[in-house]
GUVEXTOR-951078 format. One line per 8 residues: number of its first residue (from 1); their letters; for each residue x, y, z of N, C-alpha, C. Coordinates in pm, 1 decimal. Layout:
% residues N
NUM> A> X:Y:Z:X:Y:Z:X:Y:Z; ... .
***
This chain:
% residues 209
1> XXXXXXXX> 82.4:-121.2:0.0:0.0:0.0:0.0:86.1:126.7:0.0; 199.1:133.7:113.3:268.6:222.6:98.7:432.3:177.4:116.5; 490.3:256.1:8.4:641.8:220.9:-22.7:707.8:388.5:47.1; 824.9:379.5:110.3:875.1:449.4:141.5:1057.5:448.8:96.4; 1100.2:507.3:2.0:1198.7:467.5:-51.6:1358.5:573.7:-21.9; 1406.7:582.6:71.4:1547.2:634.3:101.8:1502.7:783.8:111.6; 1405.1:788.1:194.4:1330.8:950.2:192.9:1467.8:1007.7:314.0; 1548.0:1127.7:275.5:1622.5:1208.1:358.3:1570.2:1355.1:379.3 .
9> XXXXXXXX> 1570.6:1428.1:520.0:1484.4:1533.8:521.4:1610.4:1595.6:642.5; 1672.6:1722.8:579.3:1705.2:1810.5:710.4:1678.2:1935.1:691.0; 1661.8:2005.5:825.8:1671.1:2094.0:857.2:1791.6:2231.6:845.4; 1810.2:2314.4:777.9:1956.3:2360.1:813.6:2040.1:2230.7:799.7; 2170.7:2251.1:874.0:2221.8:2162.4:938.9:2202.8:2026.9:1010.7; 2085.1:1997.4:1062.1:2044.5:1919.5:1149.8:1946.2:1801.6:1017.3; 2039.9:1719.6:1033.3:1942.0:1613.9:939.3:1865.2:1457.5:1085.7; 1762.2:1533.0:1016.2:1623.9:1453.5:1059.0:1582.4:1304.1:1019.7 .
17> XXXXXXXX> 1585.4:1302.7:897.4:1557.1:1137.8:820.5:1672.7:1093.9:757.1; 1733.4:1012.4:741.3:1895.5:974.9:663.1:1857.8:843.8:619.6; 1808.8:844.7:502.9:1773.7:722.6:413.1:1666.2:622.2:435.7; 1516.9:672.2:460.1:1441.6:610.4:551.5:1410.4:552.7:425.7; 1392.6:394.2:451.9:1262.9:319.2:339.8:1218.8:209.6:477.9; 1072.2:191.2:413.1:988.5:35.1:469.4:871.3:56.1:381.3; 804.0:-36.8:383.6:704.8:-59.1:337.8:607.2:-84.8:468.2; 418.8:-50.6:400.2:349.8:-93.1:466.8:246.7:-150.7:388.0 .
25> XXXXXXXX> 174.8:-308.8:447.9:115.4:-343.0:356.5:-17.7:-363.7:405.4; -180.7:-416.8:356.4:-291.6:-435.3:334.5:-313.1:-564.5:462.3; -384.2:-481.2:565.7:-410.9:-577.9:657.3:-271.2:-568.3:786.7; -214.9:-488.7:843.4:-99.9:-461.4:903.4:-78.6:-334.2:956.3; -40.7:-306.2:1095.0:-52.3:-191.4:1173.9:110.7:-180.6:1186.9; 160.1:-96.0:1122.4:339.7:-18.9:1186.3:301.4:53.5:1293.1; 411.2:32.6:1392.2:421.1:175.2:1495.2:535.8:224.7:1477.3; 580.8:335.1:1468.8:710.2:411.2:1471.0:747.8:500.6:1640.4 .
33> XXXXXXXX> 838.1:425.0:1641.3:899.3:439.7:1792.1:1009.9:559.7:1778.7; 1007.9:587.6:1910.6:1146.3:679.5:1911.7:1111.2:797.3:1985.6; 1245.7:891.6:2043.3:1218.1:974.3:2144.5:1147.0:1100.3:2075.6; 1098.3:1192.4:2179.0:1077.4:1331.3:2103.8:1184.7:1414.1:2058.7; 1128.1:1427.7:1904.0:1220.1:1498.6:1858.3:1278.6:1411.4:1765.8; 1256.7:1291.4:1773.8:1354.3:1186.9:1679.3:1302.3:1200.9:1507.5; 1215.7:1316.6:1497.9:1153.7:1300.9:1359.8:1055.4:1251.0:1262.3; 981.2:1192.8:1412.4:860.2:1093.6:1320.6:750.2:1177.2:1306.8 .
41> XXXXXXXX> 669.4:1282.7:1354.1:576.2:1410.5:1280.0:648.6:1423.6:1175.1; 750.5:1490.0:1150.0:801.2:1486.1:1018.7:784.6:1422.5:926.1; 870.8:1259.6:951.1:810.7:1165.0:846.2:673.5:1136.2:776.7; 611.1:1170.1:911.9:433.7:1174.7:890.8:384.8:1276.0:794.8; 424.4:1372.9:800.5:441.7:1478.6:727.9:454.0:1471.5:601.4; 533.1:1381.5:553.6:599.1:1396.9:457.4:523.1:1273.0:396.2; 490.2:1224.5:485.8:379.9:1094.2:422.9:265.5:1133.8:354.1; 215.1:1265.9:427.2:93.2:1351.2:440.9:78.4:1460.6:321.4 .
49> XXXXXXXX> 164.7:1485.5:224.8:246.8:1534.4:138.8:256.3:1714.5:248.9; 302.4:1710.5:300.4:293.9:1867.8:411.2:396.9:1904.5:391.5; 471.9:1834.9:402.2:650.2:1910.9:339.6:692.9:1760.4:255.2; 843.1:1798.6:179.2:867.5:1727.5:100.3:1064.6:1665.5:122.5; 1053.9:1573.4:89.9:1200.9:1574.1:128.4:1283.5:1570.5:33.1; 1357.1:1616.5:98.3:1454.1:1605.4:5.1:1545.1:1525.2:-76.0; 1527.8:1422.9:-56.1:1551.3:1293.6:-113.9:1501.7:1204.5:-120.6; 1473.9:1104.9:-197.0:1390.3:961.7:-199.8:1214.9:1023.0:-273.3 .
57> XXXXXXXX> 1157.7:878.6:-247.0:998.6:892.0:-294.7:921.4:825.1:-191.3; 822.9:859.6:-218.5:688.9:790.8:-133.3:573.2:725.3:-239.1; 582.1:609.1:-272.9:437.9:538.2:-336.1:310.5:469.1:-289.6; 176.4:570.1:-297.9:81.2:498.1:-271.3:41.0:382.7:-359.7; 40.0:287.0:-351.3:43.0:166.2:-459.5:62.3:154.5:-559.6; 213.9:208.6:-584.8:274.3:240.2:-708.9:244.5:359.3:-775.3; 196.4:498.7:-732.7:180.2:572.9:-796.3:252.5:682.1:-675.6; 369.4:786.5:-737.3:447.7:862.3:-663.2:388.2:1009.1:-578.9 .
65> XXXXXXXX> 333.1:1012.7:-471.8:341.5:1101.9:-386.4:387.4:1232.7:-430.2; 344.7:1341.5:-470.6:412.9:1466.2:-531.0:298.7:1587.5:-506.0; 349.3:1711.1:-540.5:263.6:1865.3:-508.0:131.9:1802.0:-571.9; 28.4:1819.1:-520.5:-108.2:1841.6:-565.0:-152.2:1674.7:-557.3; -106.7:1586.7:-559.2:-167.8:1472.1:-555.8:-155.7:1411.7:-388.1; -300.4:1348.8:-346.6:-275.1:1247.4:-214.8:-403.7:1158.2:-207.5; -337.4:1071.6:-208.3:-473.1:947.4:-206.7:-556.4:928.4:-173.9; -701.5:962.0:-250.2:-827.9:975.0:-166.6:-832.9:861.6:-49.3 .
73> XXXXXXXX> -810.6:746.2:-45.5:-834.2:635.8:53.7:-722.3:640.1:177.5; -759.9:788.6:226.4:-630.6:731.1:337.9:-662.4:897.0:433.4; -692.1:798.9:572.5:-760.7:893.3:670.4:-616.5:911.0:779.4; -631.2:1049.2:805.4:-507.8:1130.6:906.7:-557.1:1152.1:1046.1; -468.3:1168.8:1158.1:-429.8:1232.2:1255.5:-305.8:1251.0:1262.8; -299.0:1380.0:1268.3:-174.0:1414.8:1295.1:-185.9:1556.0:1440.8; -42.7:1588.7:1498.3:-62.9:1632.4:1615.2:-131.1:1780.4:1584.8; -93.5:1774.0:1476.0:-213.5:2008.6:1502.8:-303.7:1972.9:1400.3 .
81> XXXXXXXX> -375.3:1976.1:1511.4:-540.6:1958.5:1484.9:-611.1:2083.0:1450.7; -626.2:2088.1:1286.5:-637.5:2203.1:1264.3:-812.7:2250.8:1269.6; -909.9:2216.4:1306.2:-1049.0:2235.0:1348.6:-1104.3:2384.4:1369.2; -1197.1:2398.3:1306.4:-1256.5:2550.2:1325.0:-1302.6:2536.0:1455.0; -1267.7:2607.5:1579.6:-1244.8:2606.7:1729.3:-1436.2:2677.3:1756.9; -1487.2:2761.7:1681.6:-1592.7:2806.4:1712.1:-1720.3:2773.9:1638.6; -1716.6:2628.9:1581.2:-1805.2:2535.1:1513.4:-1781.6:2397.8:1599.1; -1925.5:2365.6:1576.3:-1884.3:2216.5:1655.0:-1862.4:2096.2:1583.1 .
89> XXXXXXXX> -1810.0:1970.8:1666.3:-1771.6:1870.3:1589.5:-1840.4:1831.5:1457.3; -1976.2:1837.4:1499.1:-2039.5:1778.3:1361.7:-2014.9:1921.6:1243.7; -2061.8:1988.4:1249.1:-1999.6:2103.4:1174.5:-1857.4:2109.9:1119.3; -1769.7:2071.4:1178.5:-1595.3:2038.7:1148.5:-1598.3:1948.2:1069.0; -1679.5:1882.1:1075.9:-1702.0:1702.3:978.4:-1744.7:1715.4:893.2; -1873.2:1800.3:886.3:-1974.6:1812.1:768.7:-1950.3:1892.5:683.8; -1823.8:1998.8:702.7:-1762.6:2099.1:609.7:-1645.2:1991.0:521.4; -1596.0:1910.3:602.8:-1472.0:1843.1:582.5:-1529.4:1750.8:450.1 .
97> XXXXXXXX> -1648.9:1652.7:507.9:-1745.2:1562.6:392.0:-1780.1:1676.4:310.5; -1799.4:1779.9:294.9:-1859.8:1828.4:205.1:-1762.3:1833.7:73.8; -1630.1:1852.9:78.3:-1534.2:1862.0:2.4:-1550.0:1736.3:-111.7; -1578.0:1583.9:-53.6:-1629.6:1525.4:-144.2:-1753.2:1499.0:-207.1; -1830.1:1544.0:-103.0:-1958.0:1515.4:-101.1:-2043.7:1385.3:-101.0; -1900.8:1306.7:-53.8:-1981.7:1110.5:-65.4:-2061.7:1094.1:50.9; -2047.0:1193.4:201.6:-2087.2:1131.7:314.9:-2212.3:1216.1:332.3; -2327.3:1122.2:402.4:-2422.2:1140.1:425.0:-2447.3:1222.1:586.3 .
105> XXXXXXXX> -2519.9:1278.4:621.4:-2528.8:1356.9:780.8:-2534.6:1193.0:875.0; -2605.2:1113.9:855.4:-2640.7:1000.1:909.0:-2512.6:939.3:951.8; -2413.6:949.7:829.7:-2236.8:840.7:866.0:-2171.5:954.1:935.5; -2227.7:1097.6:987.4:-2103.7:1184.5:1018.7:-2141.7:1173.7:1167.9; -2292.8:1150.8:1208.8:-2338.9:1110.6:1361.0:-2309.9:952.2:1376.2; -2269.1:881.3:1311.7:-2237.6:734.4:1308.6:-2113.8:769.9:1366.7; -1976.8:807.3:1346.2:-1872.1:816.3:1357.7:-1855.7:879.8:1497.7; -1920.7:986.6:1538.9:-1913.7:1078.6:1634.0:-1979.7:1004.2:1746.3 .
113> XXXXXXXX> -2044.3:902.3:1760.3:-2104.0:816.3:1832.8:-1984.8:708.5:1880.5; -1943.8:690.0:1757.0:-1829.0:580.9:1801.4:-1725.5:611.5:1850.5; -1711.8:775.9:1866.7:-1580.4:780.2:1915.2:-1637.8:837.9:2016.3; -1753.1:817.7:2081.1:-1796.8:920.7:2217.8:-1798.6:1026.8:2185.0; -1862.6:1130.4:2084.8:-1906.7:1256.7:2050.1:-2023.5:1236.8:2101.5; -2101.0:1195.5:2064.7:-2234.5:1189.2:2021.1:-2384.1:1257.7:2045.5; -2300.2:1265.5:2272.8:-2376.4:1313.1:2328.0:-2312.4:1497.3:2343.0; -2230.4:1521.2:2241.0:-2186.4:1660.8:2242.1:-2149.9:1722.9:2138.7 .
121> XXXXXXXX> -2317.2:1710.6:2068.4:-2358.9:1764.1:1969.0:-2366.8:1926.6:1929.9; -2396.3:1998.7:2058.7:-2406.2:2157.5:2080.3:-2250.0:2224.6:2151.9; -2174.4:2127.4:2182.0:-2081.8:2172.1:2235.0:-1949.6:2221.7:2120.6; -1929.6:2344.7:2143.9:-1839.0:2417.7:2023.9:-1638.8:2307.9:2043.0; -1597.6:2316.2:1931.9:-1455.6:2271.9:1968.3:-1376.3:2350.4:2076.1; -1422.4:2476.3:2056.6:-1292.4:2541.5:2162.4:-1325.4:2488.0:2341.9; -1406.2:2421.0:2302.7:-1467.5:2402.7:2490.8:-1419.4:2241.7:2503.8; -1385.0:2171.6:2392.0:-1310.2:2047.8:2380.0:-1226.6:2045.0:2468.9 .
129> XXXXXXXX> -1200.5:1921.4:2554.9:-1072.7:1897.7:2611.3:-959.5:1805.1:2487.8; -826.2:1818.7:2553.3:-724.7:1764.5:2467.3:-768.8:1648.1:2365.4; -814.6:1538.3:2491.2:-860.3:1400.0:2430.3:-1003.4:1403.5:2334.0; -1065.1:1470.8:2369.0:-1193.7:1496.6:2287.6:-1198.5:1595.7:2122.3; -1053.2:1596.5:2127.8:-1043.4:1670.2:1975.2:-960.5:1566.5:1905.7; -877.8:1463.7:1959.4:-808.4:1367.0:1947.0:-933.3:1286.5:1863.4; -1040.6:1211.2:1995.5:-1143.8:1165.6:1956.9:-1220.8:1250.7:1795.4; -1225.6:1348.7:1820.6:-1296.8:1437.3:1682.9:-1182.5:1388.5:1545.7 .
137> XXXXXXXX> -1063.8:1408.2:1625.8:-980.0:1357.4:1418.1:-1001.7:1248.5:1414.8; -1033.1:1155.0:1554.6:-1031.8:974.5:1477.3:-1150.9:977.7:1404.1; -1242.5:1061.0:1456.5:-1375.4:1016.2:1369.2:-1358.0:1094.6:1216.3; -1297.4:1187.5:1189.3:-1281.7:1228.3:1051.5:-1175.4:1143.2:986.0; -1033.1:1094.2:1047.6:-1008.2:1006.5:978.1:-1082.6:862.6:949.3; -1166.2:838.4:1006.3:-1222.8:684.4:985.2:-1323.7:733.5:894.9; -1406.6:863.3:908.7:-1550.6:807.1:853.2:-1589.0:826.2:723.8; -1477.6:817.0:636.4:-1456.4:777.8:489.4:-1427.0:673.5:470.0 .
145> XXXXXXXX> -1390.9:607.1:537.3:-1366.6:400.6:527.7:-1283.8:411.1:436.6; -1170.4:481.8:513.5:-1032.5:470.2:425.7:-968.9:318.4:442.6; -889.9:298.6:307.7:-789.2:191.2:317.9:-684.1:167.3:354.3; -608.6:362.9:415.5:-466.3:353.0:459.3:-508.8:457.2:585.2; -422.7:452.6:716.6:-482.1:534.9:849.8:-349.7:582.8:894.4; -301.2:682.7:878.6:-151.6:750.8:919.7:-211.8:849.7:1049.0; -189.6:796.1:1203.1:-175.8:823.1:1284.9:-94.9:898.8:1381.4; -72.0:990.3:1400.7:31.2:1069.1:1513.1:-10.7:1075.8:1617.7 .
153> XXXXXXXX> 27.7:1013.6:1705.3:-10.4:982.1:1833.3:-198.0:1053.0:1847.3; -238.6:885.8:1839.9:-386.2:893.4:1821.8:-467.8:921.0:1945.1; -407.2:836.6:2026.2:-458.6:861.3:2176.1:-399.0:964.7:2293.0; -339.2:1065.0:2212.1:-299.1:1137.6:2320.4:-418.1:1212.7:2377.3; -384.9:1213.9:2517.8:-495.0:1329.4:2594.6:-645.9:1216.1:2637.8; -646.1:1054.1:2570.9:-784.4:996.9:2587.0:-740.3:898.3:2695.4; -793.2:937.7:2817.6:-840.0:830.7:2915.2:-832.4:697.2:2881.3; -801.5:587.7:3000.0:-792.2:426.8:3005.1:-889.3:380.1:2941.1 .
161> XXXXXXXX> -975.8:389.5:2968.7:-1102.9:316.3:2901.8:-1132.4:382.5:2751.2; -1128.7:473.0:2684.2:-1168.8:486.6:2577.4:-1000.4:453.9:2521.2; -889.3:469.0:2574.0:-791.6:387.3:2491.7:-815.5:259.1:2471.4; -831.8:199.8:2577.2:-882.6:38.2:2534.6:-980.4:48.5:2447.8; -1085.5:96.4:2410.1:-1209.6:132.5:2345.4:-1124.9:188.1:2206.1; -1023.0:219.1:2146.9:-951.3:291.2:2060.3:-877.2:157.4:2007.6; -805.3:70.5:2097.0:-718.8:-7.0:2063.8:-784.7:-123.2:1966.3; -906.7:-135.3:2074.2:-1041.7:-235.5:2000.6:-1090.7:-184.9:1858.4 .
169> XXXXXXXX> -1081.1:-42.1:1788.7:-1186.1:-1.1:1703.0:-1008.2:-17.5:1570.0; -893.2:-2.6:1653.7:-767.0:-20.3:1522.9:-790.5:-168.7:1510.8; -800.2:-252.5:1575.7:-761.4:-404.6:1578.7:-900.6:-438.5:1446.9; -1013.9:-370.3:1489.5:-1095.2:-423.0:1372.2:-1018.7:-378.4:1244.0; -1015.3:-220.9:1196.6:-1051.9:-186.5:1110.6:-891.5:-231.9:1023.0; -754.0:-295.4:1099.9:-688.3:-389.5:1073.8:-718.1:-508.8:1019.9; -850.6:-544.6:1098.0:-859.6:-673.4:1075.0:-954.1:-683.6:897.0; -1012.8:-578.6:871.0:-1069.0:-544.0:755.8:-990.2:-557.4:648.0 .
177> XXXXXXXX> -862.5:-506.7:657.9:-752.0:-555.4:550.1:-726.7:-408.3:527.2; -735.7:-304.0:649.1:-706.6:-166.2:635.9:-504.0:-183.0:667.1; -430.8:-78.2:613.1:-335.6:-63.0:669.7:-308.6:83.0:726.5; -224.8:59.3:838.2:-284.7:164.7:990.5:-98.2:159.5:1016.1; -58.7:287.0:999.6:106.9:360.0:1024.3:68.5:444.4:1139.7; 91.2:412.4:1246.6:88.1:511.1:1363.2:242.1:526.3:1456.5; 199.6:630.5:1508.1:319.5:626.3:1659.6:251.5:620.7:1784.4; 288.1:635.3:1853.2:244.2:648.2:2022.8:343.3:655.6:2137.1 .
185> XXXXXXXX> 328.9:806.8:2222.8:446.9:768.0:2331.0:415.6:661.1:2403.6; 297.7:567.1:2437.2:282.2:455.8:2525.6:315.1:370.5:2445.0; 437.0:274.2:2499.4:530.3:174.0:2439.6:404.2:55.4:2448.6; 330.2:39.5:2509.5:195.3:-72.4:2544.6:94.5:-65.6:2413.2; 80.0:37.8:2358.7:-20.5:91.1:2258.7:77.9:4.6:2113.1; 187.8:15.7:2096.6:248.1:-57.7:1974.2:270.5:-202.5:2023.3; 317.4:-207.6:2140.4:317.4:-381.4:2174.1:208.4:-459.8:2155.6; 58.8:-375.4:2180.6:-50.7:-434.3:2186.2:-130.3:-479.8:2046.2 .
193> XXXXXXXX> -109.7:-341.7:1960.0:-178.3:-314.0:1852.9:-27.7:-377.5:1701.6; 56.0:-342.0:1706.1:111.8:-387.0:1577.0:182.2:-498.5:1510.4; 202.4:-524.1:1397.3:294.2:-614.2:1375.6:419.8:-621.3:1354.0; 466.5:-449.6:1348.4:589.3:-467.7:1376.3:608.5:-315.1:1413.6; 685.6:-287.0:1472.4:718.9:-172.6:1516.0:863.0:-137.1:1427.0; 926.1:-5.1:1432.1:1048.3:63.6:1362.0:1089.5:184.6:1456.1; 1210.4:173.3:1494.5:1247.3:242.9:1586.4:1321.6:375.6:1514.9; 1304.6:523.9:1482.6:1392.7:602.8:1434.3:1454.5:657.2:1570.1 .
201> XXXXXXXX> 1570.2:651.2:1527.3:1684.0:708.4:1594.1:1794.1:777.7:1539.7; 1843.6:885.6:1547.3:1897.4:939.9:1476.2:1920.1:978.5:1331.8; 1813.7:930.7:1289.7:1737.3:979.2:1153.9:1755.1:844.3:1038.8; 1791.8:754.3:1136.2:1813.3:615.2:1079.8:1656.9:479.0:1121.4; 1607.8:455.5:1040.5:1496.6:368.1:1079.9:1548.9:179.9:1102.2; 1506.6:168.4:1193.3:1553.1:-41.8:1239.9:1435.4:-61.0:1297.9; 1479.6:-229.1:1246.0:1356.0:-320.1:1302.1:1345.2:-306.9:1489.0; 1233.3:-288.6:1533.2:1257.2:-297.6:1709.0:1169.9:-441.6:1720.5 .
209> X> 1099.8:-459.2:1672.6:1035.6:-545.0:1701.5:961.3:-683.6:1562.6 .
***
């Protein structure tokens, strides 16, 4: 699904990615490990077409990643959550579906239900807590029934029980034959959920697990 081929990305001076490739394939959850700061928003980034690197390619199933193109089948979180703060969730969603116009009002309260919105329908984003805007991108990345799910730390800010409740809703939509690239600072969240984890460290990617 996705090829990642000797992608290098620095900063100034400070190089960030130094020859990253892996692949991810159909039916299979990556986690990308590593400290803060080690570069994986970036990579995500660059997955995301948001910046570009400076070396290497990125293929969504054989077709190259570049300005103006990104694969309709493939739902995001990433950490800046960019949400109109004085509209509410369903409103954030229903502007977002509108862009394609495939989703119905019915699948945008389907989604918002499943991620525990549901009952905070009148409540504006800016009155959101951390985890509850977290919750708001999982439901915009899922509720296109994408085939690829690029995650940046998905559960930050969400309570024990709706993480377990989170861990349960990746393991399905894995089990669908979705493929799901995430990170997470809880080392338990990739032990639990993936099949293999990749550790960047110093702008070099290895097997951890």
């Amino acid at each position: 699904m996705i090829e990642v081929k000797n992608i290098s990305k620095n900063f100034g001076t400070q190089k960030i990615l130094d020859n990253v490739s892996f692949s991810l394939n159909s039916g299979e959850i990556i986690g990308i490990s590593g400290r803060n700061g080690a570069g994986k928003s970036v990579l995500f980034k660059i997955l995301c077409g948001l910046i570009y690197p400076d070396s290497g390619e990125v293929l969504y199933n054989g077709k190259k990643l570049h300005r103006g193109y990104f694969p309709e089948s493939t739902g995001v979180v990433l950490d800046a959550l960019g949400f109109i703060p004085y509209y509410t969730g369903f409103r954030n969603l229903k502007l977002l579906a509108d862009v394609n116009g495939k989703i119905k009002d019915d699948v945008i309260r389907f989604y918002l239900d499943l991620v525990g919105l549901g009952d905070q329908k009148k409540k504006l984003v800016f009155q959101y807590s951390k985890g509850m805007k977290k919750r708001l991108a999982l439901a915009q990345a899922l509720m296109e029934n994408p085939d690829i799910l690029i995650l940046d730390e998905p559960f930050d800010g969400i309570d024990y029980n709706g993480l377990l409740y989170f861990r349960d809703v990746l393991q399905q939509e894995r089990d669908k034959g979705k493929s799901i690239l995430m990170t997470s600072h809880n080392q338990e969240d990739l032990n639990v959920l993936t099949n293999r984890i990749l550790l960047l460290q110093d702008g070099k990617l290895s097997l951890k697990k």
